[in-house]
N, C-alpha and C positions, 0 to 999 in steps of 0.2 A: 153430705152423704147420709142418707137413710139407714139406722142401724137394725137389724131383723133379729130377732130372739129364733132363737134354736126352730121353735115351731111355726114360724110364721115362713122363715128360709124353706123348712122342710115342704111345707105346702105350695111355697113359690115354685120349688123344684118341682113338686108333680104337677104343677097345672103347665108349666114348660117342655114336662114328658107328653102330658096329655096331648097340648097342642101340636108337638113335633109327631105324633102319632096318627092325630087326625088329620093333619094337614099334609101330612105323606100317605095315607090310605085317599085322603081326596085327589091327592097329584095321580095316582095308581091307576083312579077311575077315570080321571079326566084321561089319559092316558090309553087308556086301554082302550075308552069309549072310542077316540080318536085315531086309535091305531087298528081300527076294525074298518073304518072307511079308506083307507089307505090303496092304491090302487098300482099293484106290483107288476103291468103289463111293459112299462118300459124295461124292467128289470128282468122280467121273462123274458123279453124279444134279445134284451143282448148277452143271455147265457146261453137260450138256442143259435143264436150264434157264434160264442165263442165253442160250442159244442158241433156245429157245423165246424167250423176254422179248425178243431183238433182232429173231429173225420178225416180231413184232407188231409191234414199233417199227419195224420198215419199212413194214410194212402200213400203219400208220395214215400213218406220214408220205408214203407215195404219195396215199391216199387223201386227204388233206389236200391235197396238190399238184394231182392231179385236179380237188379242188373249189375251188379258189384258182382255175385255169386256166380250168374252165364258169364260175366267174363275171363272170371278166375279160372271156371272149368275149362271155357274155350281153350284158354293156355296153356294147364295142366292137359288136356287132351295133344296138343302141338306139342308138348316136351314129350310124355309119352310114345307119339306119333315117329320126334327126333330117334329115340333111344329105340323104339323097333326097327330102324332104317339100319343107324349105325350098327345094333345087336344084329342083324343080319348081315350086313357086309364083314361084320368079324368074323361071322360062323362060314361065311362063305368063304373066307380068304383061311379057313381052319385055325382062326385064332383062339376061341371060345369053341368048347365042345358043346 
């Protein structure tokens, strides 16, 4: 095994900072250089449509809301409808003044 005196260790360490500094600023540019040719239209084509696919899915679920809501009313209109029939045959029979 190789023994390093204090100053020879120290200068090992910086030229090991050194290299881990240039050879990671070189990865950065390879990198970037390479990441500028990169060609994102598959990626586009399937978030315009997962973004069509959510349009519908609101559409349907309003439209679903909307027919939830006319049926509900339809009903509440027929109890309503009930309760004027029978409030009249009370008043008529002078049950209810």
């Amino acid at each position: 095994m190789i023994k390093l005196d204090e100053r020879q260790a120290k200068a090992f360490a910086i030229a090991i900072g050194v290299w881990l500094v240039l050879s990671g600023t070189a990865f950065y540019l390879l990198g970037k250089k390479h990441g500028s040719k990169v060609d994102c239209s598959v990626e586009e084509s399937l978030i315009a449509e997962c973004q069509a696919q959510l349009a519908e899915c609101r559409s349907d679920i309003e439209e679903e809301r909307i027919h939830v809501i006319s049926t509900e009313a339809k009903k509440c209109k027929a109890t309503l409808d009930e309760y004027k029939i029978i409030r009249c045959k009370l008043c008529a029979a002078g049950v209810v003044p």
